[in-house]
N, C-alpha and C positions, 0 to 999 in steps of 0.2 A: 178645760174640758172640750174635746173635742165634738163635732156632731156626728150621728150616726152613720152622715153619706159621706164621712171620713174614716170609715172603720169598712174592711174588706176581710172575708170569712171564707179561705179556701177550706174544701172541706165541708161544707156548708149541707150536704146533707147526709154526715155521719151523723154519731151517737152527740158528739162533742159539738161540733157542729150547728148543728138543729138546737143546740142549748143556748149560744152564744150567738145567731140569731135570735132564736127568742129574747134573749138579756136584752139584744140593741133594738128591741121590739118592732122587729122584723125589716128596720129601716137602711140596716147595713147592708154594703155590697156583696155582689159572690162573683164569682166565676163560674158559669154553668156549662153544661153544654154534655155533648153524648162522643161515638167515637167518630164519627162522620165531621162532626160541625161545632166549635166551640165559639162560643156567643158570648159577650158582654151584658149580664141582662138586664142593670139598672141603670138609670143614669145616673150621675155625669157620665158612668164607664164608656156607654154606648154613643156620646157623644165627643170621645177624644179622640183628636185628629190627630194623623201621623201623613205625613208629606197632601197636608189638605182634604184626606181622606176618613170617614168614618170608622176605627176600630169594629171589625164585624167580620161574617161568614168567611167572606173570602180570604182574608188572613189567617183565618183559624185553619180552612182547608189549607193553604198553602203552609200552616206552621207543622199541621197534619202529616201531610203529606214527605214534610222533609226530618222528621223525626218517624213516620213509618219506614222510610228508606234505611235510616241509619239504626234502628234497634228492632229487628226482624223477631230476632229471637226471646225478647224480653216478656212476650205477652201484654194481653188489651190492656190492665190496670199499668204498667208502665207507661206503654204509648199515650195513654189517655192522660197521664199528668205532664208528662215529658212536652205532648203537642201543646198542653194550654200554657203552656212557659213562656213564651216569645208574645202572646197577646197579652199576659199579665203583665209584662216588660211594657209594651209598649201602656196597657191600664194606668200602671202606675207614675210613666214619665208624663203622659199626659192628662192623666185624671186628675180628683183630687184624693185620695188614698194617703191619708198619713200613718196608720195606723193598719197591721197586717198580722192577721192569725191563721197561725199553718198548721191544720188541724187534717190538712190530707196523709194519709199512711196507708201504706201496706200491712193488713193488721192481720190476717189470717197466719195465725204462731204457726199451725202446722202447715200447711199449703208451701212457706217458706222455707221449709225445710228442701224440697221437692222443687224451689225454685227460687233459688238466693240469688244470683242476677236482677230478677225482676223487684225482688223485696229491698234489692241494695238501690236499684236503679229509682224507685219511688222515696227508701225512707232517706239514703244517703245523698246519691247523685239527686233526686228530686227537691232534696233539704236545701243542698247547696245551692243550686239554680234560682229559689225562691228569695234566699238569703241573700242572694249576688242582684236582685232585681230590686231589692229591697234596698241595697246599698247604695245604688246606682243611681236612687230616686229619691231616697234619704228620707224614706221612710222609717217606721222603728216596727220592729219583728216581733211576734211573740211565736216560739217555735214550741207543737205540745212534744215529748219526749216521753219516757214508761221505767217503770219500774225493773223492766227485766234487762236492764241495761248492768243489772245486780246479780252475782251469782247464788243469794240465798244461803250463806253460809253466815252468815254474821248472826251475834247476839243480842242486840242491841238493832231498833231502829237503826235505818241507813242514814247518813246526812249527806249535804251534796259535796262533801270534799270525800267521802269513802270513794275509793279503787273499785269504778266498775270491773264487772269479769263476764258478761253474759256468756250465756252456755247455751244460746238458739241462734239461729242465722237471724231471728227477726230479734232478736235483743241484741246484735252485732249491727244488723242494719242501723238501727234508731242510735246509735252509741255513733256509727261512724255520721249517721244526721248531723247531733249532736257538732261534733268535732271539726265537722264542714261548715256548719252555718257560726261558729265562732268565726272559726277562718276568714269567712266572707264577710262576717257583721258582728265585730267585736260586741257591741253594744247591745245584740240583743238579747231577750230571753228566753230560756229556755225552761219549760215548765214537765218537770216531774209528775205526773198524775199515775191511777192505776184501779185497777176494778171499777171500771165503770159500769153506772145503772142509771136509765133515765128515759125520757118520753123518745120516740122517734122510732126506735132500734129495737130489736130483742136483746137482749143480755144475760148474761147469768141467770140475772134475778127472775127473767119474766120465763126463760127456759125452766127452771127451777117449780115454777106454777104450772106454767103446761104441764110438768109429769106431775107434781102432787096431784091437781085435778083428775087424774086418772085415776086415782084413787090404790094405785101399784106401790110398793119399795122400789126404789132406783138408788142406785152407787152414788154418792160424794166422797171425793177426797177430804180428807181431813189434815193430811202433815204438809199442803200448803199454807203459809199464812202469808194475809195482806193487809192492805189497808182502802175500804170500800170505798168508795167516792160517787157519789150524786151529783149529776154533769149541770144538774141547776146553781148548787152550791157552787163549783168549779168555774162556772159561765160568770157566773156574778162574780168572784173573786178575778178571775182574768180580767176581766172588760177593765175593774179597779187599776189593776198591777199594768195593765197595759198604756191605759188612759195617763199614766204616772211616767211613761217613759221608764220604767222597773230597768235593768239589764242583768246578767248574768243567768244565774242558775238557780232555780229552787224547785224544793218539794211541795204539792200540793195535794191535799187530801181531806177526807172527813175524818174526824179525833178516830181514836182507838184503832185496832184491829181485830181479822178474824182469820178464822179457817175457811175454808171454803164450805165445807159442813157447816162450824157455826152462822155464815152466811146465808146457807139455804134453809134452817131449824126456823132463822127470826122470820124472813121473810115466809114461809109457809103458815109462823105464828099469825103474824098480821095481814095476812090472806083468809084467816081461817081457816087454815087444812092443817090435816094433821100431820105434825112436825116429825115424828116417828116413822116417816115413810124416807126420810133423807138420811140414806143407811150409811154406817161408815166404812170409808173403802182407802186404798192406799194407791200414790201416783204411781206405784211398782203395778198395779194390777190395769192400768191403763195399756190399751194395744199400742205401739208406735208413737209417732208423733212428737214433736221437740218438747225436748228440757226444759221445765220449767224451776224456778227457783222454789225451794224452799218456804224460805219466810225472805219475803220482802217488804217487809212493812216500810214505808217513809220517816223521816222524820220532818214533821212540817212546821218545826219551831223560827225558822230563819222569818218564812212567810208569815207567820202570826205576826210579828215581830213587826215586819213592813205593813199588815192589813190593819195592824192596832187587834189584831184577835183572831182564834185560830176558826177554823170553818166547823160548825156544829159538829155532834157524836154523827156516829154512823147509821147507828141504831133507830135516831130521831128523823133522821135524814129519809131514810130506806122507809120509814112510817108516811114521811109527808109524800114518797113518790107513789106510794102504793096508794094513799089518799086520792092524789091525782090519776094516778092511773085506772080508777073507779071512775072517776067523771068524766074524762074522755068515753070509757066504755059502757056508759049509760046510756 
């Protein structure tokens, strides 16, 4: 079992994130930092020399600096992962870091469309980079990955040996991650999740409550299907699968699946709003904006398999967040 100021959490304050902190109850490292200045902010990080010198500002500006030169065009979210690449390298040779979850992405589906460079250059070229620091320092990876690496045409739950086909630049990005951070780190894993909902973030679910609260009918699609996932359930099964030295490929998720309708109908139930306001609409009736699949539901049998049992319903899951998301708002 490793200790917690052995566990490092890029990504640290997304959705995913902020979960997998919380699990290592808040004791794990991050990589922080803005576009000016990337910091090391806990120790040992900020204690590991590199030619007798303390990892900090000024590396960060110089790693800055020499990745603004060379990707002009990529936009701040590229640059901004791209610069902290060369201080994570050096984090990880000289820290103590055994243990690495890459939960950084370019996650806006349609933005990506409008700008596949930048979505390639964080989920893929950024993948690899992470993967290849990881190798280098023999650390072991936990890479998160997405359902839309799937074209949605399938009958049946997806399993990880199905024939990705994405059909968005950001499910091509995350697929060609995918296939780089192999390359770079046989050994690691690569973790399949997908509809997320949880403390930190807005989501679906919490967007979903803002319009019922209004007390209007608003549009949900209904002929997506998925499989929902509660980033607390996810966090605690990671932290497991990671701590284990896990590698390869799996699906993770909460049992069952839904619509995106039926998603928003429960969650409005256990809000207390009326459920009848989440009108059904169809993804043809959407303006623009990438392809999404279908039905992508997971199949998370492999990962049962490994955790000794599969990760609660969805239904149960989506109850206990909205539980919590009462007491925070209290």
């Amino acid at each position: 079992m490793l200790d917690a100021e052995q566990i490092l959490v890029l990504g640290h304050r997304g959705l995913l994130g902020q979960a997998l902190v919380a699990a290592c109850q808040g004791r794990c490292q991050v990589v922080a930092g803005g576009r000016q200045v990337f910091d090391l902010t806990r120790q040992p990080l900020t204690a590991a020399l590199v030619a007798g010198q303390a990892v900090g500002p000024e590396q960060a500006r110089a790693s800055l600096g020499r990745v603004a030169a060379g990707l002009p065009a990529l936009g701040a979210k590229a640059q901004d992962l791209h610069g902290c690449l060369d201080v994570l390298r050096l984090a990880l040779k000289e820290g103590r870091p055994r243990l690495v979850f890459n939960c950084l992405g370019y996650t806006d589906v349609d933005q990506a469309e409008r700008e596949p460079q930048a979505a390639e250059a964080v989920n893929g070229r950024g993948a690899q980079a992470v993967a290849r620091a990881c190798a280098e320092a023999g650390a072991h990876l936990v890479h998160l990955s997405t359902d839309f690496v799937f074209d949605g045409q399938a009958s049946r739950p997806y399993r990880e040996d199905d024939p990705p086909a994405p059909l968005s630049t950001y499910g091509r990005s995350k697929l060609s991650g995918e296939r780089l951070v192999r390359q770079e780190l046989a050994g690691a894993l690569i973790v399949r999740s997908a509809w997320l909902f949880g403390q930190g973030r807005p989501s679906f679910v919490d967007k979903v409550i803002a319009q019922g609260r209004l007390g209007k009918p608003f549009p949900v699609v209904e002929d997506q299907v998925g499989s929902p996932t509660y980033t607390a359930d996810l966090a605690a099964a990671l932290l497991d699968l990671g701590q284990r030295w896990i590698g390869g490929v799996l699906h993770l998720v909460n049992q069952g699946q839904a619509s995106r309708r039926q998603l928003a109908i429960k969650a409005l139930e256990l809000a207390g709003l009326d459920p009848s306001l989440a009108q059904a609409a169809q993804s043809s009736q959407a303006a623009g904006g990438a392809r999404r699949p279908a039905y992508s539901v997971l199949d998370a049998g492999r990962a049962a398999r490994v955790l000794g049992g599969p990760l609660p319903p969805w239904p149960e899951a989506l109850g206990r967040y909205l539980a919590a998301r009462r007491e925070v708002q209290a």
